[in-house]
N, C-alpha and C positions, 0 to 999 in steps of 0.2 A: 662349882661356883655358878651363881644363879647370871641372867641377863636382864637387862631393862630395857626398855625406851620409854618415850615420851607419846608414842602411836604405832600401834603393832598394824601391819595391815596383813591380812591372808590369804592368799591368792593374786599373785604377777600377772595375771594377762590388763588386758589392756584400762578395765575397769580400777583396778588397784592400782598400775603403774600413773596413770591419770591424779587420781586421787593424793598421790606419794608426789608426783612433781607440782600441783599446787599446794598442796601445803608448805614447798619450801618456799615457793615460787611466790607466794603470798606474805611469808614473812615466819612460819614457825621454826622455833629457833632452835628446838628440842631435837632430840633423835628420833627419825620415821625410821622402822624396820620393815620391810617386804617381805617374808614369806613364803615362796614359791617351790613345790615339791619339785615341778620339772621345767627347766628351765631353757630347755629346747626347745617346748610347745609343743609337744607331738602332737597331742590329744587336749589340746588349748581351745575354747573354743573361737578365740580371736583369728588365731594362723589359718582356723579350717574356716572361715566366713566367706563371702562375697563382696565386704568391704563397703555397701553400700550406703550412700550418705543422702541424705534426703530430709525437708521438710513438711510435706505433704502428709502429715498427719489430722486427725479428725476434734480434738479437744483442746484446749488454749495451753493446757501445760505442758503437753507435748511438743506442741511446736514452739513453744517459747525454748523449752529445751534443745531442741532441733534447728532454731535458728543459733542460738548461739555456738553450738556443736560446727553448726556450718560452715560462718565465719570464723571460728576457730581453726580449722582444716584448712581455708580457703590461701593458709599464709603458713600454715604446719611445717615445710622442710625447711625456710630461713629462720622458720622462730624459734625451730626448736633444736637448730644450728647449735656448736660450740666449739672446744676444743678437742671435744671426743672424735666429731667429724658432721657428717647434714644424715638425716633422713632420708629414706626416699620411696615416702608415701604416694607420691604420687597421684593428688590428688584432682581426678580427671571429674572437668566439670562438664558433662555431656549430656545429662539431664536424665528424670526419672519416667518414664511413661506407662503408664494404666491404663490398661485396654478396657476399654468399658462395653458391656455388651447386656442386652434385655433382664439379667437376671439380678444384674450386679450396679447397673447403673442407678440409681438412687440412693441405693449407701452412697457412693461417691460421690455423688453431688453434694451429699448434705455435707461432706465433710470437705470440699471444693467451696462451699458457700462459707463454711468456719476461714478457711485458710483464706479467701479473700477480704474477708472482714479484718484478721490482721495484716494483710497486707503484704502477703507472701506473694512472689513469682512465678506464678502459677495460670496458665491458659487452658480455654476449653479448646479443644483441637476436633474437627469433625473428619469422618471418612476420608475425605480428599485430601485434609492437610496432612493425615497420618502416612497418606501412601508421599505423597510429596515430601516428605519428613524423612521417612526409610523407605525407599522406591523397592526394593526388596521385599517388603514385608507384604504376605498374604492378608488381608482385613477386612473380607466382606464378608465377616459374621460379627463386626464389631458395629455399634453405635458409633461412637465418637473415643476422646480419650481424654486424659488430664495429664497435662505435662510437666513438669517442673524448669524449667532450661539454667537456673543454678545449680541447680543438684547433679553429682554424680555418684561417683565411687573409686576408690583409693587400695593400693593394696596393704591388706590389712598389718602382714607382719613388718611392713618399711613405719607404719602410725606406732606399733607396737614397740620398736625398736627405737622411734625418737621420744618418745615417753619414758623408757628404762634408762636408756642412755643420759638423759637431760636430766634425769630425778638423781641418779649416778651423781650425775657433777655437780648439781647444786650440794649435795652432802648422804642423803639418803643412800642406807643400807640394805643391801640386796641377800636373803641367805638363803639357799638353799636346803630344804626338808621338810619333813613331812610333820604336819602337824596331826597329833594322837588325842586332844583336846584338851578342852579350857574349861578354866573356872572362877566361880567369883569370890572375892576377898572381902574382906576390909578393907574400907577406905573413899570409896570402895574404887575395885583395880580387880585386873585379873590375871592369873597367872595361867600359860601357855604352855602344853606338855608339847615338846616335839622329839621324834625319833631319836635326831643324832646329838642334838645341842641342850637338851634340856630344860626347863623350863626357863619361862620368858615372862617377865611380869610387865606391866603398862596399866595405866589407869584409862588409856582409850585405846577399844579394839575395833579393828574393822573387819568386818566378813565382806570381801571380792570374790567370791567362792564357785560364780557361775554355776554349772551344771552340776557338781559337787557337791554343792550346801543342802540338798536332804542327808550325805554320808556323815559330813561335819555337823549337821543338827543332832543326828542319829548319836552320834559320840557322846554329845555332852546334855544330853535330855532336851534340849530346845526344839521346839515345833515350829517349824516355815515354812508354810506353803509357798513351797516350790518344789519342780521336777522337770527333769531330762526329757524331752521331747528328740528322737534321731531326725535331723534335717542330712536325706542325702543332694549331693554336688559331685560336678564332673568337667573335665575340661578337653573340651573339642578341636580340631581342628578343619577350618574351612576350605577347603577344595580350590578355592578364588579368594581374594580379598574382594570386601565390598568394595574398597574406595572409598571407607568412610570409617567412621567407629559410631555403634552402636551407643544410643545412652542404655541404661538398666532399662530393662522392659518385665514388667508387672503383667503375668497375664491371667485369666482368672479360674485355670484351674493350677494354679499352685507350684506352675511352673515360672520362675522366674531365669534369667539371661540378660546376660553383658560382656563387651570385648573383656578382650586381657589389656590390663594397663599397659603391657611393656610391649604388645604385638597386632600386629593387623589382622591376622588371619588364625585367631585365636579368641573362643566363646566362653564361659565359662559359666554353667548353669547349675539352678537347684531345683529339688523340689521334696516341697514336704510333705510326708505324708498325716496328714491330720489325724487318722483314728487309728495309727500304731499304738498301743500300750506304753507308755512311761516307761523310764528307765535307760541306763547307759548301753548304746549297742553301737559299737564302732565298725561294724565289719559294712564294707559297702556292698548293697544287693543289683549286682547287674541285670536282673531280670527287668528291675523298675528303668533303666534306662532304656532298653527293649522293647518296654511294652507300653511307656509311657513320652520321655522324653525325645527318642528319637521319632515316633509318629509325629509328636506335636512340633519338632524341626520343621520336619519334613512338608507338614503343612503350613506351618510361618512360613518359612524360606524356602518355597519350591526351586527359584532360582537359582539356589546356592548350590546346588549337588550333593552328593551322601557327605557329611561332615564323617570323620574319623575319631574312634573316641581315643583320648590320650594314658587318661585314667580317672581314676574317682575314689571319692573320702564319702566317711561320713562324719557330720558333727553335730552338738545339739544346741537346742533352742533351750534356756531356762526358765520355763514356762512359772507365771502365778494362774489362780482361778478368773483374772479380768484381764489377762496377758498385756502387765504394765510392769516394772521393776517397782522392788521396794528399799525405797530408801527414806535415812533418818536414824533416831536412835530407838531404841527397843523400850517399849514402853513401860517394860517389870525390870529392865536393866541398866542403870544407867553408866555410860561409858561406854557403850555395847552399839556399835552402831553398822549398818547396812546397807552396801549397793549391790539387791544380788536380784535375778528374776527378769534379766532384760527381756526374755520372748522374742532374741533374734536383734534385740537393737542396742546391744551393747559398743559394739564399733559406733555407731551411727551418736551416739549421747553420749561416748566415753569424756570429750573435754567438759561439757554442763554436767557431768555427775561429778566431777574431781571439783572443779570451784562450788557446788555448792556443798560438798561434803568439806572442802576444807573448811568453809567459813561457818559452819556449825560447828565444827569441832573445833576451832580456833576460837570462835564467836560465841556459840551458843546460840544462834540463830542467823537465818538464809539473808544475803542481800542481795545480790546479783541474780539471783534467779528466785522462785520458788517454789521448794521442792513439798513442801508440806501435802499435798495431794495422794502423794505417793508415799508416805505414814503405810507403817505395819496393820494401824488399827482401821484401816477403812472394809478390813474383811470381817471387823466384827460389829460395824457400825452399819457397814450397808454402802457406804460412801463410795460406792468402785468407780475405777474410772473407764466411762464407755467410747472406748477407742481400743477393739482388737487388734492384734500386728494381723501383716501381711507377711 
């Protein structure tokens, strides 16, 4: 016996579970189904993130998405409250800081000059205010820096959790398995093969697919530039508490660092490697912390002592060719629509991708935000948008 709904979405992590609780939350009165093969998150790329939230982006649409994301978080564990139980996201506002130094400072500024023109919270910090800032921190190879002091970071799986949970109780379907692919109908609608339940039909699908979505393109003949980029992370512990918590610290070789939400004397760092090859690689290479991140501790935080590593993941980034997500509906498919390609900032935009994926699919076009930018077709128009991730 076949299944329906009213909006199929594919992929539970935090991108699809967003998207599934405004659409009820909004007013759709139909059945959302979720999708999700593993519902542990082993290898989610939400669970495995640093959770970082931040507005300090370099183009109008991003930060518009960014600020609403922000504000969204800023009230996350009572709003997303209920009778299941709270969240507990955790959402630590200690601010974003980018060390800025001879190579790199003038991209920054110019995108410090965008973000002051809308009116984001955001200072220029020089040499002394940085050391006065984190008295700890090594910086006399830095210029200056650009601060955020709204912004922090949240632990990813307590946001991911009140997202599921709240989309739960509003009415939304949660199932478990593995989707073998889809197809288009009449009607037009598409019907979903999955493993154990069989096919699924829906006249709107959604692909949440993160790192995944070249495998599920692969299935059903659809081309999307996207791919798995491995971001590896590690979590340290510190010898001494500072006496303080750390905000996210941005530094510019690709090492990024931030407290643990729930402890003092606990770091928790990444770092990307830029010109690995594409493709899914979970296994974490401790040579790169060896040769890379504990040097670069070591010289940050002379003060601190030999930190201790606790353990380490690896997770990935869903890289596009202009490392921005693509979202909207598919331009040869219609009912077919996508939040996939974040490049590392899906935690960070998951509430502004849910409300404006609801209100096109509910609507048939954006109100509250606008997402049109980030259209499938700007890779074949030329239209990219210039704002790398970090």
């Amino acid at each position: 016996m076949g299944h329906t709904a009213d909006v199929v979405i594919i992929g539970g992590g935090i991108i699809g579970a967003s998207i599934a609780y405004h659409l009820r939350q909004d007013g759709l009165a139909g059945r959302v189904l979720v999708i999700e093969r593993d519902t542990t998150y082993t290898r989610a790329s939400t669970a495995l993130s640093l959770g970082g939230i931040r507005q300090q982006f370099g183009v109008p649409c991003n930060i518009e998405m960014a600020r609403y994301s922000l504000g969204f978080y800023e009230h996350f564990d009572a709003h997303m409250a209920g009778t299941w139980g709270q969240p507990q996201a955790h959402f630590h506002q200690r601010g974003y800081l980018f060390l800025l130094n001879e190579q790199n400072r003038d991209h920054f500024l110019q995108k410090y000059a965008v973000q002051r023109r809308m009116g984001l919270e955001v200072e220029l910090l020089t040499r002394q205010d940085v050391r006065d800032l984190i008295p700890h921190l090594w910086v006399e190879d830095i210029t200056d820096a650009v601060y955020g002091r709204r912004d922090g970071y949240l632990n990813p799986r307590g946001a991911l959790q009140g997202f599921i949970e709240r989309s739960r109780e509003l009415g939304c379907t949660w199932l478990q398995d593995e989707v073998l692919g889809f197809s288009a109908v009449s009607g037009p609608s598409y019907v979903i093969q999955t493993r154990f339940t069989g096919e699924v039909t829906t006249p709107a699908l959604v692909l949440a697919t993160g790192p995944w979505t070249p495998h599920l393109a692969a299935l059903t003949s659809l081309t999307l530039p996207v791919y798995p980029v491995r971001r590896q992370a590690c979590y340290v512990t510190l010898p001494d508490s500072l006496g303080y918590k750390l905000p996210m610290i941005i530094d510019a070789n690709h090492i990024h660092y931030r407290h643990d939400t729930e402890s003092d004397d606990h770091l928790l760092i990444t770092h990307v490697i830029r010109d690995e090859p594409a493709g899914l690689h979970f296994e974490w290479d401790a040579t790169q912390f060896s040769a890379h991140i504990l040097p670069h501790l070591r010289r940050r935080l002379p003060a601190c002592g030999e930190v201790q590593l606790q353990r380490g993941w690896a997770g990935h980034y869903a890289m596009t060719p202009d490392e921005n997500p693509i979202l909207g509906m598919h331009p040869d498919y219609p009912g077919l629509y996508m939040a996939v390609g974040f490049s590392g900032h899906g935690v960070m935009l998951a509430p502004a991708v849910g409300k404006a994926l609801s209100e096109l699919i509910r609507l048939g076009h954006y109100q509250t935000l606008d997402a049109r930018p980030y259209r499938l077709e700007r890779f074949r128009t030329g239209e990219l948008i210039a704002d790398a991730q970090i």
